[in-house]
LORO-938582 format. One line per 8 residues: number of its first residue (from 1); for each residue x, y, z of N, C-alpha, C, O, CB. Coordinates in steps of 0.05 Angstrom, whole numbers. Glycine has a CB too. Layout:
<sites>
NUM	X,Y,Z,X,Y,Z,X,Y,Z,X,Y,Z,X,Y,Z  ...;
</sites>
This chain:
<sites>
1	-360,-300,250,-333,-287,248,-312,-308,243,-312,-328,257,-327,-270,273  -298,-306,228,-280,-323,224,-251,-321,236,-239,-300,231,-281,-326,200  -240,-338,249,-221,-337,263,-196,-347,259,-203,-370,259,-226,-344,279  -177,-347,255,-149,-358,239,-130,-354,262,-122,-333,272,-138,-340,208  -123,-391,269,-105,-382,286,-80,-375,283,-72,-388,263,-104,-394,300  -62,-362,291,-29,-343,283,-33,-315,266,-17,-304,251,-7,-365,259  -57,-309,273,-71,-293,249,-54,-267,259,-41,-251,246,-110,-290,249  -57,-268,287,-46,-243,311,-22,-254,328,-25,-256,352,-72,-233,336;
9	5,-264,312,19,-278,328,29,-257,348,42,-270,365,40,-294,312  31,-240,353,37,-215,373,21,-215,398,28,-214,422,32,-187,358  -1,-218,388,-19,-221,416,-14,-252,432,-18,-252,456,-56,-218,407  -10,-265,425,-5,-295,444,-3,-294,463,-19,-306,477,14,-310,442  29,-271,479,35,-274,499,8,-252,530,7,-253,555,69,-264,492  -8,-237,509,-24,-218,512,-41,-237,526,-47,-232,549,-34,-202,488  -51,-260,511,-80,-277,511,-72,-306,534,-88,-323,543,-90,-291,470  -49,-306,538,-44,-322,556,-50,-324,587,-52,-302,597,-24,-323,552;
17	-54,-342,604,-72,-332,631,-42,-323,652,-19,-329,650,-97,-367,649  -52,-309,666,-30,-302,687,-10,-320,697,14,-314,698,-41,-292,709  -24,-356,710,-15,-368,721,12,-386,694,30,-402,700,-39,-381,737  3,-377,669,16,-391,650,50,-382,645,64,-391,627,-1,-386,625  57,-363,667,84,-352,663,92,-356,694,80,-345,713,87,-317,650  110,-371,695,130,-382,719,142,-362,725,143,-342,710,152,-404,713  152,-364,749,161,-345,770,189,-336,756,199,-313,754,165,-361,804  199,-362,746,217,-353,732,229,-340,708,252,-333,703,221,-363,733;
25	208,-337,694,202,-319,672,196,-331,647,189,-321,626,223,-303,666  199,-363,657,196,-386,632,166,-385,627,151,-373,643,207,-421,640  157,-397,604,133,-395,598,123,-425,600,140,-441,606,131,-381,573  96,-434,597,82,-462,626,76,-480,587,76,-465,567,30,-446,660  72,-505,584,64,-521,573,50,-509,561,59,-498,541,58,-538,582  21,-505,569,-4,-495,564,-2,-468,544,-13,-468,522,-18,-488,592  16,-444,556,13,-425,532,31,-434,519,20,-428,498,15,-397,535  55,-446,511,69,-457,492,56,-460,465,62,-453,442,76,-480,501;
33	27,-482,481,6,-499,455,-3,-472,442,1,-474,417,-28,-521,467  -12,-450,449,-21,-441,441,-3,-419,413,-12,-399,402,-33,-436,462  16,-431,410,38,-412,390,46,-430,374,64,-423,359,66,-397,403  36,-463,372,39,-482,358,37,-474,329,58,-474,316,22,-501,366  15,-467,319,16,-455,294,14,-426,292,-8,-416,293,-2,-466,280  34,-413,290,46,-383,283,38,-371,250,48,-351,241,81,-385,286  21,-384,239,25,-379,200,-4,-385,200,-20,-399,213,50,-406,175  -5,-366,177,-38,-374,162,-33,-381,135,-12,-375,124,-64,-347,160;
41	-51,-395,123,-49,-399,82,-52,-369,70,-63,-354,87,-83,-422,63  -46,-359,51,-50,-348,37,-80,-333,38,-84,-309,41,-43,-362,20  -102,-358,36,-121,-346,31,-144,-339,59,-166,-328,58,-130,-361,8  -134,-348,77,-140,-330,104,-123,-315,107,-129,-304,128,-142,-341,130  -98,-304,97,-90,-277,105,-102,-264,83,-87,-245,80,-58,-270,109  -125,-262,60,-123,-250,32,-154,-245,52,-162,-222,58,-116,-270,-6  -171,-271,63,-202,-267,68,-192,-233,93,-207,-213,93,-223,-308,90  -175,-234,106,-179,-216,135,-168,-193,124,-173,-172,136,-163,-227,166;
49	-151,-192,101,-141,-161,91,-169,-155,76,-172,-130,73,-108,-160,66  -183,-164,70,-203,-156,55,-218,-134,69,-223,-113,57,-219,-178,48  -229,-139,98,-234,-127,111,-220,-98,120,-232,-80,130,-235,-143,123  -194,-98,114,-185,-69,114,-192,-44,94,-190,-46,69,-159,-72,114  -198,-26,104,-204,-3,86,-178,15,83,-166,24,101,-230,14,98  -174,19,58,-151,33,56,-164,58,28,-184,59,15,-123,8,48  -135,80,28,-143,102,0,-141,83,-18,-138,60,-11,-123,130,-9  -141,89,-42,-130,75,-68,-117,101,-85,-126,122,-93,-157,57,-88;
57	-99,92,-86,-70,115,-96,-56,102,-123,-55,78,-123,-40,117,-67  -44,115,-145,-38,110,-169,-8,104,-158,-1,114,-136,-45,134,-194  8,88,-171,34,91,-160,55,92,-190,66,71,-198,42,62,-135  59,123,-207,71,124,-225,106,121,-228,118,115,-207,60,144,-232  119,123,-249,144,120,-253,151,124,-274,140,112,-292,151,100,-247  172,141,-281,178,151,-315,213,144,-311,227,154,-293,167,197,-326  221,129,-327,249,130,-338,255,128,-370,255,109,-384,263,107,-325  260,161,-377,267,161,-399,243,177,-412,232,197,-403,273,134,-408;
65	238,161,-435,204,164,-440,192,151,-444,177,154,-464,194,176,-454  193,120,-421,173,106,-413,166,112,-382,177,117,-361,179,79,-420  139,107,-394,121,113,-361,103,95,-360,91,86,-379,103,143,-356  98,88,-332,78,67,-328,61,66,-301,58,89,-293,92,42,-331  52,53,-290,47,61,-253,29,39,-252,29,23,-271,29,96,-240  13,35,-231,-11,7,-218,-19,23,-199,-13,47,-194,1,-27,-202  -39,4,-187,-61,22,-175,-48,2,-147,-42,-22,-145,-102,21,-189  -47,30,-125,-31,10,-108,-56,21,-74,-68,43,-72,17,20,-107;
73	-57,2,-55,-67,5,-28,-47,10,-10,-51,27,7,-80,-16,-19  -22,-6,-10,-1,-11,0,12,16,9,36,16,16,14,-27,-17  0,37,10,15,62,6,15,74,50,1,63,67,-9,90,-26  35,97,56,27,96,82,54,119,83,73,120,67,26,64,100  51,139,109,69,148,121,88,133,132,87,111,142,61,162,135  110,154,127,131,141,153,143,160,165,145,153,189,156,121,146  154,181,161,163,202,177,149,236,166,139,243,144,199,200,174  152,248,185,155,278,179,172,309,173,168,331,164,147,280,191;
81	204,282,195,214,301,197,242,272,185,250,257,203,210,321,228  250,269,163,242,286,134,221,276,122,217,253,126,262,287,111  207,290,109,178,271,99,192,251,82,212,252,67,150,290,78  174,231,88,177,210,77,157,193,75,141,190,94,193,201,85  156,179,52,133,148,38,126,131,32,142,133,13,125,142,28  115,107,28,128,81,27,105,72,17,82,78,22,139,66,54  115,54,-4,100,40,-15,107,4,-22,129,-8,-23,98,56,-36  83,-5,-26,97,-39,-34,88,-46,-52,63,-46,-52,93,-64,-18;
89	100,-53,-73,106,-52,-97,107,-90,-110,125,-104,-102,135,-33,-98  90,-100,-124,100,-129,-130,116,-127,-159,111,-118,-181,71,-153,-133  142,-141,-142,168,-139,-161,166,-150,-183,188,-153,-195,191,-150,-151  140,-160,-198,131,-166,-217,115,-146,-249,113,-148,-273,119,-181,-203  107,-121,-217,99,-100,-240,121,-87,-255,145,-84,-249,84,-76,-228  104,-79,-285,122,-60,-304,134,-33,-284,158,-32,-280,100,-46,-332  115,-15,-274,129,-1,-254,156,0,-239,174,17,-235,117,-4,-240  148,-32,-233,166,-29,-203,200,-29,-218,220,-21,-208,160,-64,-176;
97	197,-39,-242,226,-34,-262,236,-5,-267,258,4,-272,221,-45,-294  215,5,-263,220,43,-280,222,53,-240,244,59,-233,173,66,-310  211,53,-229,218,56,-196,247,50,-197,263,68,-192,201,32,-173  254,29,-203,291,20,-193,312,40,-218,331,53,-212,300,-29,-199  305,38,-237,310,53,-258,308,83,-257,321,98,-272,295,43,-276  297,90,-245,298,130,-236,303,128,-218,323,142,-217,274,153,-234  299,117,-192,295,129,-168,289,145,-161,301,162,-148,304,131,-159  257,142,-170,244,157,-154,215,142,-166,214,125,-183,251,191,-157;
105	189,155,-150,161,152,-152,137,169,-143,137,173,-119,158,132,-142  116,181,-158,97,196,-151,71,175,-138,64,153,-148,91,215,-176  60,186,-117,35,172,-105,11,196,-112,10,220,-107,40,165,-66  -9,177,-126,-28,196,-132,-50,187,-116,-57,164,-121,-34,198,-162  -63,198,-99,-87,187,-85,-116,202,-92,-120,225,-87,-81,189,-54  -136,182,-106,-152,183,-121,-178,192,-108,-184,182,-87,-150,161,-133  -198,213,-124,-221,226,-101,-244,206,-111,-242,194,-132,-231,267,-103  -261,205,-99,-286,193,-107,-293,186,-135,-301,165,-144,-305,208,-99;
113	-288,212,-148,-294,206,-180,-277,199,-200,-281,201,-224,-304,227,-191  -259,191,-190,-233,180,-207,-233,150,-199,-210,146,-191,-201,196,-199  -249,126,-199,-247,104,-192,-245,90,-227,-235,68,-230,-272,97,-170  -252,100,-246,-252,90,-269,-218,85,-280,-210,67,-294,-270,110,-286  -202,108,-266,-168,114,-268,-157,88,-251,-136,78,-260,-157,148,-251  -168,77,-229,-163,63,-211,-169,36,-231,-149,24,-238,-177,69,-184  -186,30,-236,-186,14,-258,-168,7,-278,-156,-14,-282,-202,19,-269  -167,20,-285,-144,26,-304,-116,21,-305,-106,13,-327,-143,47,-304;
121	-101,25,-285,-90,16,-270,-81,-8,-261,-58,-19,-262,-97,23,-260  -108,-18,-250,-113,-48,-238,-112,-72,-261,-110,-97,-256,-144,-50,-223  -113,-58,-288,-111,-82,-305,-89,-89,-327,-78,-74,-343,-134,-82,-316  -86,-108,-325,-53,-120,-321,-48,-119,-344,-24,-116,-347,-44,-150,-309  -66,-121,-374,-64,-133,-398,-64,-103,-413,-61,-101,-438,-89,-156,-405  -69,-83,-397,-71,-56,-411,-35,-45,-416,-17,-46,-399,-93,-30,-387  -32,-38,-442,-9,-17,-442,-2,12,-425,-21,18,-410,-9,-10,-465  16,25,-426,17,52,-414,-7,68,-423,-27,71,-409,42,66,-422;
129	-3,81,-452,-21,93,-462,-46,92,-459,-59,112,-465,-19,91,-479  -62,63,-444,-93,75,-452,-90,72,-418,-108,82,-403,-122,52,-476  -71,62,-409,-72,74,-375,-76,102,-371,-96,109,-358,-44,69,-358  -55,126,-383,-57,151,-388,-69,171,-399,-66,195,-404,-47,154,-393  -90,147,-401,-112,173,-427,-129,172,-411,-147,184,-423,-127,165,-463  -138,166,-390,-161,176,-375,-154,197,-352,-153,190,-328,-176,149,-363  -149,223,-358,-141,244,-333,-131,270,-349,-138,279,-371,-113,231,-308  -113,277,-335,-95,298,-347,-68,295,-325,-69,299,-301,-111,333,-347;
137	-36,282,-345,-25,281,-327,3,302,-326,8,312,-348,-21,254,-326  20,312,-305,34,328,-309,57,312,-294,54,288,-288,24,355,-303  83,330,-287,107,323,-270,108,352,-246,98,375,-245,139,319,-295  125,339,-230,134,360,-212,157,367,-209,165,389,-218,129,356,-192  175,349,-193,202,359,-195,214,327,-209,227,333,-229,216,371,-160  213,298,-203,225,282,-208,221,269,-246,237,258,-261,217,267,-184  198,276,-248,193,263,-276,168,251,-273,152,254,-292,214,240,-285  160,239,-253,141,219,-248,117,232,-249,112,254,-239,145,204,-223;
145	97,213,-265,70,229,-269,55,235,-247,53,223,-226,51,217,-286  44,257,-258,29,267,-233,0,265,-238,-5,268,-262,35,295,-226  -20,260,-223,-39,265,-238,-62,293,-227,-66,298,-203,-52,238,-239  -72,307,-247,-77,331,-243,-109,332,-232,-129,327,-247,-69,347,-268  -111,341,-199,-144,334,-191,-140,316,-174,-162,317,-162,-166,323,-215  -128,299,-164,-119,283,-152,-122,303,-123,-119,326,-116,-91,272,-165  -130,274,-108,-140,288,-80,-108,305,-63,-104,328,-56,-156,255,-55  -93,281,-61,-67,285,-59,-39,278,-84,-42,269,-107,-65,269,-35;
153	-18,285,-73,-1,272,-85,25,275,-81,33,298,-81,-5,274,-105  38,259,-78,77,259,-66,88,253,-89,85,231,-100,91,232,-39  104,278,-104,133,267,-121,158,257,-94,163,270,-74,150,303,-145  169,227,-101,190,221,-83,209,219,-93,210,232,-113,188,202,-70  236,202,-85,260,205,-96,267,175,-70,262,174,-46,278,244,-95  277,162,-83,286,136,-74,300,137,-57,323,144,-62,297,121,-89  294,131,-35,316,131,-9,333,107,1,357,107,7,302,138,17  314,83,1,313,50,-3,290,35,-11,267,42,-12,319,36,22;
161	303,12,-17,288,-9,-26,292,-39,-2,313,-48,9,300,-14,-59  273,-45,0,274,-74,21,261,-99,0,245,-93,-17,248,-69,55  267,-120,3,254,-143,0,237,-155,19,243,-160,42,269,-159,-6  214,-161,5,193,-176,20,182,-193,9,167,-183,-8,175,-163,29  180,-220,9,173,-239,-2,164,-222,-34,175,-202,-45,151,-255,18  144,-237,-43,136,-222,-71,142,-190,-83,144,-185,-107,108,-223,-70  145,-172,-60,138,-148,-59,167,-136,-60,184,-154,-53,120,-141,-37  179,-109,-66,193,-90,-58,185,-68,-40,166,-56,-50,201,-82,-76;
169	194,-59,-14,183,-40,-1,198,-19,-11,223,-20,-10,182,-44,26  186,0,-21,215,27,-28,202,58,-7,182,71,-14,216,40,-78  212,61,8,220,83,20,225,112,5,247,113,-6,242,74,30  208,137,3,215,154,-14,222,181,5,213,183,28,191,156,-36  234,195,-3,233,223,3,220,233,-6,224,228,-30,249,237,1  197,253,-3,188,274,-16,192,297,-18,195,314,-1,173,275,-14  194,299,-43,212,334,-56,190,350,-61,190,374,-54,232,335,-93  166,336,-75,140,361,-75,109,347,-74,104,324,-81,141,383,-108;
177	91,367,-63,67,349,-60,46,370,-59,51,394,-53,67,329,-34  26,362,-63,-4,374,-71,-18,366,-59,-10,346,-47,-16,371,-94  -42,373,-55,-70,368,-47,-91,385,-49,-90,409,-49,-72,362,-26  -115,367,-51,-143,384,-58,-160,378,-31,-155,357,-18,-162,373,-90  -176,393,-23,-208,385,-8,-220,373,-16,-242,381,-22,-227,400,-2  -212,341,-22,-236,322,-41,-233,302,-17,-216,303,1,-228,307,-81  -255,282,-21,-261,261,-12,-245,243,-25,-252,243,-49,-285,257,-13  -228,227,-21,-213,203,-19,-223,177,-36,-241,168,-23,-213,197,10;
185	-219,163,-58,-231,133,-61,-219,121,-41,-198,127,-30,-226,118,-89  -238,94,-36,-242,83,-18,-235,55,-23,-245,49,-45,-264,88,-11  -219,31,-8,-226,11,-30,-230,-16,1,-214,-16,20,-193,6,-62  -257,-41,-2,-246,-50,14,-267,-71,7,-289,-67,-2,-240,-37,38  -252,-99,14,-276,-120,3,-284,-127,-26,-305,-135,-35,-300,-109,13  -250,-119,-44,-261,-118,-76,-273,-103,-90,-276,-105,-115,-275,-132,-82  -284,-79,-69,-306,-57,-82,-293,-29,-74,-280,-24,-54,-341,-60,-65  -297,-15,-90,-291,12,-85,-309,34,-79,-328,41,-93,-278,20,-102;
193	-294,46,-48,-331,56,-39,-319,80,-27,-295,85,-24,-356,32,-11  -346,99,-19,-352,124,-15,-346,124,11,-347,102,23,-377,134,-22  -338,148,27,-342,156,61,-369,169,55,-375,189,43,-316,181,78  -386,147,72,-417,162,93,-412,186,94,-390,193,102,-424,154,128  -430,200,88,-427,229,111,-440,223,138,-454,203,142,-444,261,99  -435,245,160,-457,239,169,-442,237,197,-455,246,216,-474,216,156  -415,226,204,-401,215,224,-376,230,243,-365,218,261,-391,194,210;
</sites>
């Protein structure tokens, strides 16, 4: 198992021994050392995300009548009451220009048999067009493509945007959304995989 230390800088004060916190509330030499290095490289935080399993969701954007989207993991709830969505976005994609430019964005989350779309997506050197020719895509209320068969899907509307190192976090409202009874793509470890039955 490989271990990276600052990997879990949150837990420190967790992993520290009882006698290591003074009466006074100060903290002892000993757990100090242990918060010495707070940071990992790049590529031990890239080896331990690997390990996370997440959906894999399209993340589209139309301003005007250009449209474009990437295949994003980064995707996640944040509220219910008002719904709301969030995605992280590298402020480098074509997308993430047509995102700041409408305000707004559709999340398409992809079923088992749509991993070829996810592809698609994922590759950097492709134009819009042959991104869009593999599906059938529509709109809902904002503009932003939708894609049709899609396990789920949130039309949003820009609420904020954050900076994060490389990334934009944007915050959406959602105005309308869909879903089917499909099984989910899967993505984790570079590979894109199935849920077992069975569990």
């Amino acid at each position: 198992m490989a271990i990276f230390q600052g990997a879990m800088p949150w837990m420190h004060h967790q992993l520290q021994p009882v006698d290591a916190l003074l009466s006074n509330g100060e903290t002892s030499a000993e757990a100090i050392d242990m918060r010495v290095n707070e940071s990992v490289t790049d590529d031990e935080f890239k080896t331990v995300m690997r390990q996370m399993v997440s959906s894999v969701a399209i993340v589209t954007a139309r301003s005007g009548k250009i449209r474009n989207g990437l295949t994003a993991t980064a995707v996640c709830s944040v509220s219910a009451e008002p719904p709301a969505m969030l995605i992280c976005v590298n402020r480098r994609a074509t997308a993430e220009g047509l995102i700041a430019e409408s305000g707004a964005f559709a999340i398409n989350v992809l079923t088992e048999d749509q991993h070829q779309i996810a592809r698609l997506f994922s590759t950097s050197k492709l134009g819009a067009d042959e991104r869009f020719a593999e599906g059938k895509w529509m709109s809902m209320v904002t503009g932003a493509p939708v894609l049709d068969g899609a396990a789920a899907a949130f039309d949003c509307r820009v609420l904020e945007r954050i900076v994060s190192g490389t990334h934009h976090i944007y915050v959406g409202r959602v105005v309308a959304a869909a879903s089917l009874d499909q099984h989910a793509l899967l993505y984790r470890d570079g590979l894109f995989r199935k849920l077992a039955a069975g569990y």
